[in-house]
C-alpha positions in Angstrom: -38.7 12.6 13.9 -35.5 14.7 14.6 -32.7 14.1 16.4 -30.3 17.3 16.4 -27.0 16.7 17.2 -25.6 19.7 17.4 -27.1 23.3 17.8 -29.2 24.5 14.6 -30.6 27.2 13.2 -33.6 27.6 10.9 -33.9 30.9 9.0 -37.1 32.2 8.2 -39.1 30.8 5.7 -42.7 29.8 5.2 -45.1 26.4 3.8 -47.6 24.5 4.0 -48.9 24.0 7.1 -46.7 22.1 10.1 -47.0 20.9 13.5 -44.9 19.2 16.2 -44.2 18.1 19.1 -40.7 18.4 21.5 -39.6 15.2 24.0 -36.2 16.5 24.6 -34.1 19.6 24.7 -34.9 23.2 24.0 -36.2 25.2 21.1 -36.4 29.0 20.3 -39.7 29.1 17.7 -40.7 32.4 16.0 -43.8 32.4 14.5 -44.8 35.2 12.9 -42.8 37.6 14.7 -43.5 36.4 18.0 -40.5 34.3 19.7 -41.4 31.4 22.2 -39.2 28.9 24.2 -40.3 25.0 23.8 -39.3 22.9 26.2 -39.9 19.0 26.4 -43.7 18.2 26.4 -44.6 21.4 24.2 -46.6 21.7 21.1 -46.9 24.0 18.0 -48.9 24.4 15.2 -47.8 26.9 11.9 -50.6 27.9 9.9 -49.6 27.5 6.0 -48.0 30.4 4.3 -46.8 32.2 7.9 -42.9 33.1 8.4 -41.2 31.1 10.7 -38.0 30.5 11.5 -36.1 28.2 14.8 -32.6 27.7 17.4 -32.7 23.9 18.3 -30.1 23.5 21.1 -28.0 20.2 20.2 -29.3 16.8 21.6 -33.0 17.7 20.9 -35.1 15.4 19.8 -38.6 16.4 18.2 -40.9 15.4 15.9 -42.6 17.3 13.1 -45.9 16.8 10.7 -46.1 18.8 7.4 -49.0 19.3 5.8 -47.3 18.6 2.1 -46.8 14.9 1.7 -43.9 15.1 -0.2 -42.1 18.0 2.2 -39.3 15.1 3.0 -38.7 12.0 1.0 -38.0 9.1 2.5 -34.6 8.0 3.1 -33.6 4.9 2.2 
């Protein structure tokens, strides 16, 4: 889970594979080229190895899976 505090943006880059899911806020998503809002309730899904990059509007909260299990450590 993220909780975005502030607005943030994401340049483009690529990885394994990753999906997610938005409760709260707004997202711009660009996935291969092609730019999408997310609002609360929407889904996405990035195919490994394809370019994307995101604008998370402060106070979002969403939560993402990646398909490398070691993509973020836990915190401790």
């Amino acid at each position: 889970y993220f909780t975005v505090h502030k607005d943030l943006e994401i340049p483009e880059h690529s990885h394994g594979a990753q999906w997610g899911h938005l409760f709260h806020g707004t997202m711009e998503l660009t996935v291969d080229g092609e730019t999408r809002t997310c609002k609360p309730g929407d889904s996405w899904n990035i195919p490994a190895g394809v370019p994307h990059a995101a604008k998370i509007k402060g106070r979002s909260l969403l939560m993402d899976v990646f398909e490398e299990p070691d993509r973020y450590p836990l915190r401790t």
